[in-house]
gemmi code that builds the backbone of each chain (N, CA, C; Angstrom):
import gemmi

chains = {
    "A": [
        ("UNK", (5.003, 10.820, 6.076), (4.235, 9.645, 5.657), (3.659, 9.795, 4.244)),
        ("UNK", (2.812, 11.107, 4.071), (2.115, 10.927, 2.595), (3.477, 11.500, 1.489)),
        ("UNK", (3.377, 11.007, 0.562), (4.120, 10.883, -0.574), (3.666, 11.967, -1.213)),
        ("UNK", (4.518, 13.430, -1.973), (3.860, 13.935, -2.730), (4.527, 14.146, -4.162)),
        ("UNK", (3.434, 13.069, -4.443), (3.413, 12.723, -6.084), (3.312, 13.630, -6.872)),
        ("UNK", (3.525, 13.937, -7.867), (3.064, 14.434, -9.080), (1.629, 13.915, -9.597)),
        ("UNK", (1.244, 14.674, -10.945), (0.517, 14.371, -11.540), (0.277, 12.746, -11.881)),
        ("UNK", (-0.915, 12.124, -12.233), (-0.845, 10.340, -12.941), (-0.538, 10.774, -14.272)),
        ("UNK", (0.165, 9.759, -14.940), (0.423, 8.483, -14.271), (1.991, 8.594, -13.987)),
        ("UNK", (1.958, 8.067, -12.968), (3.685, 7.044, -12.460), (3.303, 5.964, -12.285)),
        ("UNK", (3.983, 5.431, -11.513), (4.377, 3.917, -10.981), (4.546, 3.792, -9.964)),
        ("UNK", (3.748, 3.100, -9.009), (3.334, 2.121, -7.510), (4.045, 0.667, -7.744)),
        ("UNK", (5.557, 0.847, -7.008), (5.802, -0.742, -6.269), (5.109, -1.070, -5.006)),
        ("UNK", (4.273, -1.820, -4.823), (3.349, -2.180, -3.467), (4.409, -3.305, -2.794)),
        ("UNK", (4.741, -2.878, -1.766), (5.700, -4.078, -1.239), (4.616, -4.741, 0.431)),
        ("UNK", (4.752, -5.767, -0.042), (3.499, -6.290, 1.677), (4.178, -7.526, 1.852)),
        ("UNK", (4.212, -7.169, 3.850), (5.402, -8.347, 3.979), (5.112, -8.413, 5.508)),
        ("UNK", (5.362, -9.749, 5.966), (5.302, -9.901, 7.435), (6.789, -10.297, 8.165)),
        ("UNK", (6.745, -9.476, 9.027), (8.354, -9.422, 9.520), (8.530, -10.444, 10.261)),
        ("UNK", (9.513, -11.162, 10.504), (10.116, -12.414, 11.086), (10.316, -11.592, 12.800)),
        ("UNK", (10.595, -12.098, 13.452), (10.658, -11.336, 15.027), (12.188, -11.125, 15.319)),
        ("UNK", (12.268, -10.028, 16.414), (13.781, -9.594, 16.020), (14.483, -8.608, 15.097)),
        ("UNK", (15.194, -7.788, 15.382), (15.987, -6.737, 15.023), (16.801, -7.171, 13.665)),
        ("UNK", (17.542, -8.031, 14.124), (18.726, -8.553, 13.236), (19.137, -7.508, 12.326)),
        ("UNK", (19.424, -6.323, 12.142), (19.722, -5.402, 11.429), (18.888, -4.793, 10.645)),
        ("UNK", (17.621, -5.129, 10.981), (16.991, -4.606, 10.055), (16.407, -3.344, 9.299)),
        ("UNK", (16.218, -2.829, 10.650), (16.097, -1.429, 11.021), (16.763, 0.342, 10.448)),
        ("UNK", (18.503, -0.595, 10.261), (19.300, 0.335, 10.122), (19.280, -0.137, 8.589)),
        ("UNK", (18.778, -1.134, 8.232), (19.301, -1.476, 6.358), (18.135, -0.791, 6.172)),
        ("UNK", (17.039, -0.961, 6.887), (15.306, 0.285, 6.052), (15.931, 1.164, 6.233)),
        ("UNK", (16.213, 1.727, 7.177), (16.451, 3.221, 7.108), (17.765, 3.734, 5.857)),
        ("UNK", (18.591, 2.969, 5.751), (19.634, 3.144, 4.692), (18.722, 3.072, 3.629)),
        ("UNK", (18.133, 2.135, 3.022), (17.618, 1.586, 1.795), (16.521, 2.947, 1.261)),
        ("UNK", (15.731, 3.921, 2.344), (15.315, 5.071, 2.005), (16.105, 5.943, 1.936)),
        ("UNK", (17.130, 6.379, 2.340), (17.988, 7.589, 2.098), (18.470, 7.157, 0.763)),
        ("UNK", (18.914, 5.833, 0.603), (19.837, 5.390, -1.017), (18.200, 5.754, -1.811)),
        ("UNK", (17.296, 5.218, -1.740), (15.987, 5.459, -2.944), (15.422, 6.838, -3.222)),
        ("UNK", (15.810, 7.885, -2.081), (15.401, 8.989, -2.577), (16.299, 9.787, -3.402)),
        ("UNK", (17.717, 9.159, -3.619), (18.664, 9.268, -4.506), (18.817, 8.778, -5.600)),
        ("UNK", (17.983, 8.368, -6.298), (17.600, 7.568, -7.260), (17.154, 8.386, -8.406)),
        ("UNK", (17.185, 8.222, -9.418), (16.656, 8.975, -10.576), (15.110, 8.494, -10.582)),
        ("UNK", (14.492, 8.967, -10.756), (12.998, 8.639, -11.122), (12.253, 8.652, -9.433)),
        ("UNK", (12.874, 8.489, -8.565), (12.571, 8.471, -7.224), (11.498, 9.649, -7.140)),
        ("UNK", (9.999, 9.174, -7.093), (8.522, 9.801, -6.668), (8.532, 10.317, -4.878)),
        ("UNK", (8.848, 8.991, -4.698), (7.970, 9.072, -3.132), (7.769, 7.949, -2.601)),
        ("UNK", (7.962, 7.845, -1.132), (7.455, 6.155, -0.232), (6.221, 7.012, 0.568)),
        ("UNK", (5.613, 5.327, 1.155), (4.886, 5.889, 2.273), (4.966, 4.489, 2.934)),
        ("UNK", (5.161, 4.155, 4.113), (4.938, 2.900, 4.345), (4.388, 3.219, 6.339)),
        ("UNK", (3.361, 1.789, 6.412), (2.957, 1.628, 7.543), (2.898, 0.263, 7.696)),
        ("UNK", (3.427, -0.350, 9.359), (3.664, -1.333, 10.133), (2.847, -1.468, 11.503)),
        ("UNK", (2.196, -2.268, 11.118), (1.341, -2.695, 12.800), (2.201, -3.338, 13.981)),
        ("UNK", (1.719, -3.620, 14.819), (2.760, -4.157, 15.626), (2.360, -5.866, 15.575)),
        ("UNK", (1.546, -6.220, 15.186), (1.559, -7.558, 14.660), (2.482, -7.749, 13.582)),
        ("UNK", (3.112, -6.950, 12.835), (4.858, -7.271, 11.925), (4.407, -7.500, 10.760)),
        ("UNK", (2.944, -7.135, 10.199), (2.238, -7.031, 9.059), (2.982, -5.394, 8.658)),
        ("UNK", (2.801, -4.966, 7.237), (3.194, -3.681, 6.965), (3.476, -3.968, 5.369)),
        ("UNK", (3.209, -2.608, 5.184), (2.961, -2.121, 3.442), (4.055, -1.069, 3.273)),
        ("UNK", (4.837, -1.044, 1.896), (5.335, -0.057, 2.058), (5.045, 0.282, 0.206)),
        ("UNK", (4.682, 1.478, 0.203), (4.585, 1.635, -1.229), (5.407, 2.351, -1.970)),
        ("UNK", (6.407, 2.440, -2.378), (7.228, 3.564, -3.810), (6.721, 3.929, -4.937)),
        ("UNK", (7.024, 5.384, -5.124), (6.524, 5.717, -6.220), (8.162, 6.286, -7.016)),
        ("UNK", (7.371, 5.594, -8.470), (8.594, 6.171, -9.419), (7.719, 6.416, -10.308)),
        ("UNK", (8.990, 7.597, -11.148), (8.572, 8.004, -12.693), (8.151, 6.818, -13.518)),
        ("UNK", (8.850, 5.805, -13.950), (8.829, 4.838, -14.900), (9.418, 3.407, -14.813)),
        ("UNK", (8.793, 2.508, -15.023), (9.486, 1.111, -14.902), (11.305, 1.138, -15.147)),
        ("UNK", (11.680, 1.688, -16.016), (13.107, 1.933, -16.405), (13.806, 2.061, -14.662)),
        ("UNK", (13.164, 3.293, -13.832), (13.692, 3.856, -12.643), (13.548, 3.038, -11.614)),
        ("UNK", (12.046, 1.574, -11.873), (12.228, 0.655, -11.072), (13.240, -0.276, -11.212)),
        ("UNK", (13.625, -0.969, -12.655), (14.386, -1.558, -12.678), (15.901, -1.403, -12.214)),
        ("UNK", (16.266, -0.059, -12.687), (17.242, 0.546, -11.989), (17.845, 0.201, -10.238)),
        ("UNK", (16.705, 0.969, -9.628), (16.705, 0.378, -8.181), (16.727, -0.702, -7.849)),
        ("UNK", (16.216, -2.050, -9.115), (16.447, -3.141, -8.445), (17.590, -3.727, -8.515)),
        ("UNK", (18.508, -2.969, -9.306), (19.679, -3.702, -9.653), (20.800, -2.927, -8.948)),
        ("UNK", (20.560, -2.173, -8.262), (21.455, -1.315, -7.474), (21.618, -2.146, -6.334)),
        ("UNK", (23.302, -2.268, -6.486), (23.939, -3.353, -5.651), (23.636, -3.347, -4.426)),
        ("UNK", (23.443, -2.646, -3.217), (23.597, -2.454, -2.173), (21.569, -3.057, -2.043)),
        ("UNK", (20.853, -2.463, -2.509), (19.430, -2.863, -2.444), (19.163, -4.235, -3.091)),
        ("UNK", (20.025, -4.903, -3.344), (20.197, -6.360, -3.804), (20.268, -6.958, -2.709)),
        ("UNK", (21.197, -6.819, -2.351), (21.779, -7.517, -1.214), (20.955, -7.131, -0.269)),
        ("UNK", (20.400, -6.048, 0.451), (19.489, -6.115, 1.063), (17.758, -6.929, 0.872)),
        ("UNK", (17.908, -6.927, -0.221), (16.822, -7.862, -0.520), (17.166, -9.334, -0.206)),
        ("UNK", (18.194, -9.731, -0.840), (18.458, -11.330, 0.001), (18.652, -11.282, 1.661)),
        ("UNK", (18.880, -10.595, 2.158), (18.941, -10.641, 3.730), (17.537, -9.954, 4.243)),
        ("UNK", (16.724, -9.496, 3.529), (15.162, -10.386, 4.004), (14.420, -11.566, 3.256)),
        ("UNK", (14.737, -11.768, 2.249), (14.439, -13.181, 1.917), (14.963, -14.324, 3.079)),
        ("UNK", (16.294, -14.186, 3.198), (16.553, -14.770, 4.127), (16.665, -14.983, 5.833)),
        ("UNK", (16.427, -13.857, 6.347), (16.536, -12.992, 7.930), (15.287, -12.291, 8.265)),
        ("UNK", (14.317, -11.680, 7.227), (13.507, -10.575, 8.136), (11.995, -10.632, 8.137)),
        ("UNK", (11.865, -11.047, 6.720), (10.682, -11.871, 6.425), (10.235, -12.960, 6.371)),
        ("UNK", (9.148, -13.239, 6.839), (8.658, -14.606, 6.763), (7.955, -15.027, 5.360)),
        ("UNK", (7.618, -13.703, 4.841), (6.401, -13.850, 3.698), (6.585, -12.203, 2.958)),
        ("UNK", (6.051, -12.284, 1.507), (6.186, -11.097, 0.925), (5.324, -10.617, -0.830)),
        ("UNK", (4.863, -10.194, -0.603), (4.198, -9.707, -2.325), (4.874, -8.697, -2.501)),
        ("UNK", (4.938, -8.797, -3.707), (5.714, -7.300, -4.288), (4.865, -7.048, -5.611)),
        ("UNK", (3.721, -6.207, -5.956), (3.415, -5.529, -7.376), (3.740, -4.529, -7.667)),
        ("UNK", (3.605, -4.410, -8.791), (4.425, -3.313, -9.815), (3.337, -2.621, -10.796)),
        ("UNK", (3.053, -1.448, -10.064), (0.898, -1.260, -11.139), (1.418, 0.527, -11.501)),
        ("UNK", (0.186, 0.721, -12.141), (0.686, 2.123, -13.081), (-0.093, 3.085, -12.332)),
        ("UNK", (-0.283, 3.841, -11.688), (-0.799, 4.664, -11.282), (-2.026, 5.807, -11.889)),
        ("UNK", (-2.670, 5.445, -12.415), (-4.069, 6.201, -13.513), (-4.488, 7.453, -12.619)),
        ("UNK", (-4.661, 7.496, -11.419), (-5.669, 9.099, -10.744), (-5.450, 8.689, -9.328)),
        ("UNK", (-5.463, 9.953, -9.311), (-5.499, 10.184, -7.321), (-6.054, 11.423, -6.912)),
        ("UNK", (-6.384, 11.312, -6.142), (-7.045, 12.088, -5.050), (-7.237, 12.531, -3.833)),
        ("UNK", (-7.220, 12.948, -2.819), (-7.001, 12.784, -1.684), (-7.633, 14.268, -1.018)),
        ("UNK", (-7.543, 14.667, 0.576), (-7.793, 15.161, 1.554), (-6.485, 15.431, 2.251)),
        ("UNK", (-6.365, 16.962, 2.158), (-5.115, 17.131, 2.954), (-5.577, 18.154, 3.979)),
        ("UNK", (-4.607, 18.182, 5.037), (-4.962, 19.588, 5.614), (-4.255, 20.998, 4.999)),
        ("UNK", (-5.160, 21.919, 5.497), (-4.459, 23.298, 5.060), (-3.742, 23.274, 3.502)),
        ("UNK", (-5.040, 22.557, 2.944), (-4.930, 22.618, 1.233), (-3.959, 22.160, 0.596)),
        ("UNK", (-2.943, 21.686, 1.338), (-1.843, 20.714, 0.580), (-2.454, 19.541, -0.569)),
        ("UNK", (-1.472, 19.659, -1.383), (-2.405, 18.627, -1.836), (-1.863, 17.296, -2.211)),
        ("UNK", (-2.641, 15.468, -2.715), (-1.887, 14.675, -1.933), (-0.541, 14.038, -3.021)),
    ],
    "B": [
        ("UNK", (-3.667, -11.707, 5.902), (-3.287, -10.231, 5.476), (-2.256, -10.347, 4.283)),
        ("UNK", (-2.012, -11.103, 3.622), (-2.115, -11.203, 2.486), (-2.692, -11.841, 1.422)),
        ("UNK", (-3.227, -10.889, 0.072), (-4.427, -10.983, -0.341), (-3.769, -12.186, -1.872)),
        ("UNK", (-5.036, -12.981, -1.873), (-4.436, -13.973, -3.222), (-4.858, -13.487, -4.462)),
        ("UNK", (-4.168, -12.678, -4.843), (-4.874, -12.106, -5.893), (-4.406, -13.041, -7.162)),
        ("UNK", (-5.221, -12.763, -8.430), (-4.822, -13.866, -9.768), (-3.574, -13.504, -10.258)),
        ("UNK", (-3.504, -13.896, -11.253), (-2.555, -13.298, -12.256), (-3.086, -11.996, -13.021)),
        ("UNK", (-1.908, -10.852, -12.799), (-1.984, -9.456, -13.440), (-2.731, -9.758, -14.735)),
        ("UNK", (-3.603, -8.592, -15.712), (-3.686, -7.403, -14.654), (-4.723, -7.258, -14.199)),
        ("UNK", (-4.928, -6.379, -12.929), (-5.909, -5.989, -12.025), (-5.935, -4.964, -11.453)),
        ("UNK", (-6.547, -4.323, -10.764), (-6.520, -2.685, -10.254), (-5.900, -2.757, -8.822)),
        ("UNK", (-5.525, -2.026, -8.538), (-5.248, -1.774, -6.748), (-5.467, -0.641, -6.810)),
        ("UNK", (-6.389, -0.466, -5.325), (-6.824, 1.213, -4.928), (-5.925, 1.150, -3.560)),
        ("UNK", (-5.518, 2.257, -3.200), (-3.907, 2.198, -2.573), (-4.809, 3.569, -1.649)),
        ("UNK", (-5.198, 3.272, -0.661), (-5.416, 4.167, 0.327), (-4.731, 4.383, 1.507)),
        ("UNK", (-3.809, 5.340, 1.475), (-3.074, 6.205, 2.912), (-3.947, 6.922, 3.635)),
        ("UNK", (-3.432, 7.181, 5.014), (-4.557, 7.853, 5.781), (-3.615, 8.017, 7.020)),
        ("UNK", (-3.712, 8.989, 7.817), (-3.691, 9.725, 9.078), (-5.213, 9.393, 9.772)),
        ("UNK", (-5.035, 8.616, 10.717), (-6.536, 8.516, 12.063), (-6.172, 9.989, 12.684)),
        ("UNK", (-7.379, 10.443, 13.308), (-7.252, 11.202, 14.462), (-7.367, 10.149, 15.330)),
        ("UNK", (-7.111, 10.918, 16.526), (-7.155, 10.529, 17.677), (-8.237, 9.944, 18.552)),
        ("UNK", (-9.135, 8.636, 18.838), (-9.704, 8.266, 19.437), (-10.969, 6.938, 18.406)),
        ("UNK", (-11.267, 6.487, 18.678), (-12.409, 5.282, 17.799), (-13.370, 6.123, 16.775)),
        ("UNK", (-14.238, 6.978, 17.693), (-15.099, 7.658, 17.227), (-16.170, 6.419, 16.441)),
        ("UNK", (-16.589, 5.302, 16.543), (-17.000, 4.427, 15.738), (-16.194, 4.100, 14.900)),
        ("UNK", (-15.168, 4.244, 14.465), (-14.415, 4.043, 13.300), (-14.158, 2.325, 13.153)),
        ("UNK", (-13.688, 1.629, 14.215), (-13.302, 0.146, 14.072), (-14.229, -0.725, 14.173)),
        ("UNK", (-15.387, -0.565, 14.270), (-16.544, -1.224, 13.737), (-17.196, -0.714, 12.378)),
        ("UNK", (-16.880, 0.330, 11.837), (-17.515, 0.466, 10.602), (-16.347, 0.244, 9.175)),
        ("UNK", (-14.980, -0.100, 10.020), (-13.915, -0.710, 9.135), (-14.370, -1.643, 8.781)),
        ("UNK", (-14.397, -2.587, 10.124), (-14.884, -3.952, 9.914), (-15.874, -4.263, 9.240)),
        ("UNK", (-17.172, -3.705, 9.140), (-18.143, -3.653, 8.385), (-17.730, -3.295, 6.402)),
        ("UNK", (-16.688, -2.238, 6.679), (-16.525, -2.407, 4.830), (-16.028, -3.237, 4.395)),
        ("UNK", (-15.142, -3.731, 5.319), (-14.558, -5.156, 4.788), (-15.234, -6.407, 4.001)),
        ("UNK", (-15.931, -6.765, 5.227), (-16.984, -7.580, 4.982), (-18.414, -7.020, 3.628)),
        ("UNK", (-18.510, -6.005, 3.976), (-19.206, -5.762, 2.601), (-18.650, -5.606, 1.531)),
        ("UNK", (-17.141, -5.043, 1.629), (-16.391, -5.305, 0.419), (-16.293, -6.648, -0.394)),
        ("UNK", (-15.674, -7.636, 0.443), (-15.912, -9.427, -0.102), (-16.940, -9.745, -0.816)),
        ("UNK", (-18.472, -8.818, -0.462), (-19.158, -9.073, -0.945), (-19.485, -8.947, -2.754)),
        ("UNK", (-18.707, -7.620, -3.026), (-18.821, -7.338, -4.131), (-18.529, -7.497, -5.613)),
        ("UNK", (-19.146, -7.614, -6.540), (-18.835, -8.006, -7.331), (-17.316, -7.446, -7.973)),
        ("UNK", (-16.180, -8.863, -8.697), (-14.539, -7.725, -9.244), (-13.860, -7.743, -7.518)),
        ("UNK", (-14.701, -8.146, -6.409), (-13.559, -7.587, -5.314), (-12.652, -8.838, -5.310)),
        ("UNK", (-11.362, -8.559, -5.028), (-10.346, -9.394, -4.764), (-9.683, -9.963, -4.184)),
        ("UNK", (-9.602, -9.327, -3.084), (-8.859, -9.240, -1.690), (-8.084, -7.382, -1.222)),
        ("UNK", (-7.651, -7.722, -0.212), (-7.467, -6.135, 0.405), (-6.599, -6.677, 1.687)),
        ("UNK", (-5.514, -5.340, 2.280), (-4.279, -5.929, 2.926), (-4.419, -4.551, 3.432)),
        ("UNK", (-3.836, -4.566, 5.064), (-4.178, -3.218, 5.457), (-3.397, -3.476, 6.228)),
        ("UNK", (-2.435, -1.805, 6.939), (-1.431, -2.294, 7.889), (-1.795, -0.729, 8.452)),
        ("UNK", (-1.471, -0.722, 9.968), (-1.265, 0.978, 10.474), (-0.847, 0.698, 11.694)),
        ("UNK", (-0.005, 1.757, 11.747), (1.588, 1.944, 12.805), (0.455, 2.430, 14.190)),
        ("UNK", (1.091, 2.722, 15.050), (0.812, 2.855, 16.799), (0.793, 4.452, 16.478)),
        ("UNK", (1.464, 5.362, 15.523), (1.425, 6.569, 15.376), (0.154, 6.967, 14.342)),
        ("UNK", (-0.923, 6.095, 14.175), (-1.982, 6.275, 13.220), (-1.772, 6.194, 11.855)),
        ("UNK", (-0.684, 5.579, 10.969), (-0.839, 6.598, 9.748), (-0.658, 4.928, 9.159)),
        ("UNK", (-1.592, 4.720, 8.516), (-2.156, 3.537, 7.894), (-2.014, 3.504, 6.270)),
        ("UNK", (-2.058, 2.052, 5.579), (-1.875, 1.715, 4.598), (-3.031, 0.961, 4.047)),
        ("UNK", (-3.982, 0.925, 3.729), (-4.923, -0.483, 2.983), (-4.957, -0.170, 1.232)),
        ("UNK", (-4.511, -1.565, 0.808), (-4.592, -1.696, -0.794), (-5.730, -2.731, -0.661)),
        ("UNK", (-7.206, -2.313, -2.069), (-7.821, -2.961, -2.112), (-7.517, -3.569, -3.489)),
        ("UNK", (-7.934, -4.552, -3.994), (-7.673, -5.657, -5.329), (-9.127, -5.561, -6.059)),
        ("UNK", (-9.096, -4.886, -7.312), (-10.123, -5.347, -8.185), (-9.871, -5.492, -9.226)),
        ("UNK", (-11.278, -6.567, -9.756), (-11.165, -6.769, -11.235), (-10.718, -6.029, -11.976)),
        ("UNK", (-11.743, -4.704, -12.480), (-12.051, -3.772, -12.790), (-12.148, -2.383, -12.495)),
        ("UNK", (-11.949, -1.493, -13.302), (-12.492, -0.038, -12.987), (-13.790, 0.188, -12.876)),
        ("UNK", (-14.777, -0.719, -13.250), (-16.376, -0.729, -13.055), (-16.372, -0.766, -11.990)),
        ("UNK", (-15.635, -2.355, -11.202), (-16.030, -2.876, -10.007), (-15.997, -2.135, -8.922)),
        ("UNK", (-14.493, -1.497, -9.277), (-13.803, -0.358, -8.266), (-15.039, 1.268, -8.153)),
        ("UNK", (-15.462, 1.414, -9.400), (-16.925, 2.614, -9.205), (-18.229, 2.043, -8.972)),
        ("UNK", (-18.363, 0.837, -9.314), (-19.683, 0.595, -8.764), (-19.323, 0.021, -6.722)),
        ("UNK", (-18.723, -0.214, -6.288), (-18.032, 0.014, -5.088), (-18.115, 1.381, -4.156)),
        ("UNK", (-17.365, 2.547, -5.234), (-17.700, 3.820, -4.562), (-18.887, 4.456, -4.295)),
        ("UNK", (-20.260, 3.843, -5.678), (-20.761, 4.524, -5.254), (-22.469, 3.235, -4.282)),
        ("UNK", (-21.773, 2.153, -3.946), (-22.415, 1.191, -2.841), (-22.482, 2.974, -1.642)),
        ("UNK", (-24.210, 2.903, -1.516), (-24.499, 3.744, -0.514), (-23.552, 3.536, 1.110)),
        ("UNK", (-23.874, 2.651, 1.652), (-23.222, 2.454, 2.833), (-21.974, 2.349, 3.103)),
        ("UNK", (-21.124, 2.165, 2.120), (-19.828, 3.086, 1.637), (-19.593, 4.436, 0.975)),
        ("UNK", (-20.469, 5.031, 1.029), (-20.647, 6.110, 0.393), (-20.683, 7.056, 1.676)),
        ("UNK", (-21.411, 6.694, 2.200), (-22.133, 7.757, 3.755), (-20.751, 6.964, 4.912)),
        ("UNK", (-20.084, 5.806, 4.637), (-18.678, 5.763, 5.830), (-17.697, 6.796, 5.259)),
        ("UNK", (-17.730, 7.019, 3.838), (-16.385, 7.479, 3.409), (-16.439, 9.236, 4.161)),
        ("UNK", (-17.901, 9.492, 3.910), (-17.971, 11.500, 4.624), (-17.831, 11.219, 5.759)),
        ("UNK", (-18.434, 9.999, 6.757), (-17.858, 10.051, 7.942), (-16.333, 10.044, 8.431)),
        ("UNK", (-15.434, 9.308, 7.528), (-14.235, 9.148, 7.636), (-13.505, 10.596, 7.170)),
        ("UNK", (-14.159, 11.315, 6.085), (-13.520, 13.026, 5.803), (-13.844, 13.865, 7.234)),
        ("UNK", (-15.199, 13.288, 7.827), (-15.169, 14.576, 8.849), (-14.763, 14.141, 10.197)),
        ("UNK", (-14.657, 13.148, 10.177), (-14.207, 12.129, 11.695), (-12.789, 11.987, 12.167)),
        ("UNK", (-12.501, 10.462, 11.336), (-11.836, 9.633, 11.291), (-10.073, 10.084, 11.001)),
        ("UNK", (-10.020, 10.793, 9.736), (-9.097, 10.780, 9.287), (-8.668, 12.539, 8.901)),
        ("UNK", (-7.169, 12.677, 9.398), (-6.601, 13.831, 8.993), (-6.244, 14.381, 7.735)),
        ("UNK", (-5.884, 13.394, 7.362), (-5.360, 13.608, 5.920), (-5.659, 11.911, 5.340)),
        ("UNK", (-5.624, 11.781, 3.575), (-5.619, 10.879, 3.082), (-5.698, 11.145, 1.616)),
        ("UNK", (-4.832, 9.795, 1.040), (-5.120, 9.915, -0.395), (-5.673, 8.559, -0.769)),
        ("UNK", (-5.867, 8.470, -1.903), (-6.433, 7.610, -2.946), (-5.596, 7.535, -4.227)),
        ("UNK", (-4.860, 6.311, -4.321), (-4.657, 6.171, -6.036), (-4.971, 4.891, -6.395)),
        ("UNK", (-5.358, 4.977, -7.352), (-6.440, 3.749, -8.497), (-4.919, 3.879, -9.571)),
        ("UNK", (-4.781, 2.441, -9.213), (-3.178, 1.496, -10.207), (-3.701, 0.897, -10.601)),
        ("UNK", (-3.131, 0.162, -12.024), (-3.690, -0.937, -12.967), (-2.445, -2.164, -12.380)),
        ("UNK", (-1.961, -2.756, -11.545), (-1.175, -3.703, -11.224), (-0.990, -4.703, -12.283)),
        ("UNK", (0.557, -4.414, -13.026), (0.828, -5.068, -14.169), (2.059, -6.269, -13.925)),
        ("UNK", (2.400, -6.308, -12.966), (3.188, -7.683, -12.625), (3.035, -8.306, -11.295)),
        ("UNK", (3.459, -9.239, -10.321), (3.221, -9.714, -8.700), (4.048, -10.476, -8.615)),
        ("UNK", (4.845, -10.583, -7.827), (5.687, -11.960, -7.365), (6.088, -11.428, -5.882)),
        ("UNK", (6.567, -12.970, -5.186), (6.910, -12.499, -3.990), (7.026, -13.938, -3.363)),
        ("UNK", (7.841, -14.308, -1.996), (7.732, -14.991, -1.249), (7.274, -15.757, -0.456)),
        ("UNK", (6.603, -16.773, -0.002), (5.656, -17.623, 0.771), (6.226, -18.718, 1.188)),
        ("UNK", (6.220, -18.493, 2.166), (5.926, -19.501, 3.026), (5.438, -20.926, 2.582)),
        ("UNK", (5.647, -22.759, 2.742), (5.200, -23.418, 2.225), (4.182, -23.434, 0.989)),
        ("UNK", (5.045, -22.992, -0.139), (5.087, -22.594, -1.650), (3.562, -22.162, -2.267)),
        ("UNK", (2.495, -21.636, -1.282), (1.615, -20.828, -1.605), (2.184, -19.846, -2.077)),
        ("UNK", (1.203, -19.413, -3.197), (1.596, -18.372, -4.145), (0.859, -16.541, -3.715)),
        ("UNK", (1.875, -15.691, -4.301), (1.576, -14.516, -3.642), (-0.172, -14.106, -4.065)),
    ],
}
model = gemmi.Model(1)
for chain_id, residues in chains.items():
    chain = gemmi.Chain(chain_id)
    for i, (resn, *xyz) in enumerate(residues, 1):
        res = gemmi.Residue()
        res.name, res.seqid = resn, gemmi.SeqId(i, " ")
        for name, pos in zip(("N", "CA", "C"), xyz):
            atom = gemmi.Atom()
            atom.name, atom.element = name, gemmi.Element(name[0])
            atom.pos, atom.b_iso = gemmi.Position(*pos), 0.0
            res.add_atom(atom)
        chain.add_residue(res)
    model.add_chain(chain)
structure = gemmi.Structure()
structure.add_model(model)
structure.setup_entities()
């Protein structure tokens, strides 16, 4: 679940989205769409959490806008993006913010 | 649960977290920051999601980096947050983003 980042600054895509009801493939294209992003050049780190009300956040971290744009134009994560525009979501924000400081609480001194 | 935030730019504080296991007071003194959060001056809105396996997502929206420290150091958020280090939560981070773009999907053409 926790992402371990590097030093600030990188880059936070905040993705927040409420899921439409039903499987419809969706499941197996998330799970693809993280194995393809941690293959990615600039590829930081995800962390994402889903309630069972079908609310859920998922956040990416990259090196640099360049490594976001990249990913967005990578064919296969295209197309998965129109088949939740169209199939999985009902609703969706997507920001794109710079990451300045972090901090955190880990166990057994990891750090976050 | 999704927040209307303005047009970029604006801050997002991007808090991950691991619950332990059981209330411990915890979901009444959520509810309570919430609501005192709205209250504050720079606050924006805030979007929070967490899975059945505990490990949660809330992004809060502010004006400012003032708003966002004069926030941390609001006493009665101050004395939930040590309860939440020695209670609540296993692990967690914190990152403070300057959110420099937003777009996204809606539902009858409300904006993200």
């Amino acid at each position: 679940m926790f992402a371990n980042t590097p030093e600030p600054p990188y880059y936070a895509v905040i993705f927040t989205s409420q899921r439409t009801a039903g499987d419809d493939g969706y499941a197996d294209t998330a799970e693809r769409m993280v194995a393809l992003a941690v293959q990615q050049p600039g590829f930081l780190g995800v962390e994402s959490a889903r309630g069972t009300d079908g609310a859920g956040i998922t956040v990416s971290y990259w090196a640099s806008e360049d490594a976001i744009a990249a990913w967005r134009q990578h064919t296969e994560h295209s197309l998965a993006r129109e088949q939740g525009r169209q199939h999985w979501y009902s609703q969706f924000s997507v920001r794109v913010a710079k990451v300045e400081r972090a901090y955190g609480m880990c166990p057994q001194g990891a750090r976050p």
